[in-house]
matplotlib code that plots the C-alpha trace (Angstrom):
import matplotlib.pyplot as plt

x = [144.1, 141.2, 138.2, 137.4, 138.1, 138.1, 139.7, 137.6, 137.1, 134.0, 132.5, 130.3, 128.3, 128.9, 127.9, 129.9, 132.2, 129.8, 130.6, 133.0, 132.2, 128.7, 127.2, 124.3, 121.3, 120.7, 124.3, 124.2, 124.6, 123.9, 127.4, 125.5, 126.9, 131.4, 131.8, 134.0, 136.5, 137.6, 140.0, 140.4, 139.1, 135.6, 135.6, 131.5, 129.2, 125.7, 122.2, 122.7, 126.6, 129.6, 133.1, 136.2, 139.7, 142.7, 145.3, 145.6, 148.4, 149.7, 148.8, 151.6, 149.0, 151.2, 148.6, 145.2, 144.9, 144.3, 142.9, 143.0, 141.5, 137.8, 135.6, 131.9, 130.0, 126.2, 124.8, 122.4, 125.3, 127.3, 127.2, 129.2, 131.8, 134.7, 136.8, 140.5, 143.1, 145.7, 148.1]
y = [59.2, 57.1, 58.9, 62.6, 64.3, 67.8, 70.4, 72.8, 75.0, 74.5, 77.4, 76.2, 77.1, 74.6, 74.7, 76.5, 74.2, 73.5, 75.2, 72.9, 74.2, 75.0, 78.0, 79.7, 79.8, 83.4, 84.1, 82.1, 83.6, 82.4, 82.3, 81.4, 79.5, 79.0, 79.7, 77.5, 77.4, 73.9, 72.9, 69.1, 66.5, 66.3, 62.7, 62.8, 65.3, 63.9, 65.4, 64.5, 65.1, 66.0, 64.6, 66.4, 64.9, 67.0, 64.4, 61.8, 59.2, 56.6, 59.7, 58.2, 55.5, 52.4, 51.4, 52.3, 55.9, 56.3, 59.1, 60.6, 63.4, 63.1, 65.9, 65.0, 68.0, 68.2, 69.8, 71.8, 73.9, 74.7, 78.1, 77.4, 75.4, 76.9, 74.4, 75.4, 74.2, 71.5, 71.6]
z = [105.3, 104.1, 104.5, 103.9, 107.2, 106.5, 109.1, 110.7, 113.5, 115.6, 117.4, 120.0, 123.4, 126.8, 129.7, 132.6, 134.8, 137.9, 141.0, 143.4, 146.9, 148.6, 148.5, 150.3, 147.3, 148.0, 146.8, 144.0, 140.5, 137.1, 135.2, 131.7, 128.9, 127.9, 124.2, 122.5, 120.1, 118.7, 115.9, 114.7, 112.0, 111.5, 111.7, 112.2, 110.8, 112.3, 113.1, 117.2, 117.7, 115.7, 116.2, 116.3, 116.4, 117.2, 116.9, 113.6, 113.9, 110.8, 108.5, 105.9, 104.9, 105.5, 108.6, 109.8, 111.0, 114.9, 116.3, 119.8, 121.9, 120.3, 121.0, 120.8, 120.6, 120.6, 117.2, 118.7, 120.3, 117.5, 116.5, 113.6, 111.2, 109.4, 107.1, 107.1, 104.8, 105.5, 103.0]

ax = plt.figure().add_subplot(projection="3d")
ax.plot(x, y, z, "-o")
ax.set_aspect("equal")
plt.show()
């Protein structure tokens, strides 16, 4: 496949889908932070952001591997990486 891209699982922290009608403020309350749990190639392990894809096509080597479905996932909100095994 080229590069290493190991498989892993991601745990990480987003933030809560916003609220999709209006609401009087008084209410409003604070839903907090979604954990996450994310599985894919870590096709980029940066300081800033890692990248996670779920889906590898052309894995047989005869053509460029394509990738689809990136997650990029701020570092500062992973809680933590696991590698898994492929084989």
């Amino acid at each position: 496949m080229g590069k290493k891209c190991p498989l892993v699982l991601i745990e990480w922290e987003d933030s809560a889908q916003p609220t999709p009608q209006w609401e009087h403020l008084s209410d409003w309350q604070a839903g907090g932070v979604v954990r996450i749990a994310s599985v894919g190639w870590l096709i980029k392990d940066g300081k800033k952001m890692k990248a996670l894809a779920p889906n590898m096509g052309g894995i047989d080597g005869k053509a460029s591997v394509q990738v689809s479905g990136v997650i990029r996932i701020p570092t500062s909100c992973v809680i933590s990486v696991k590698e898994l095994s492929d084989g």
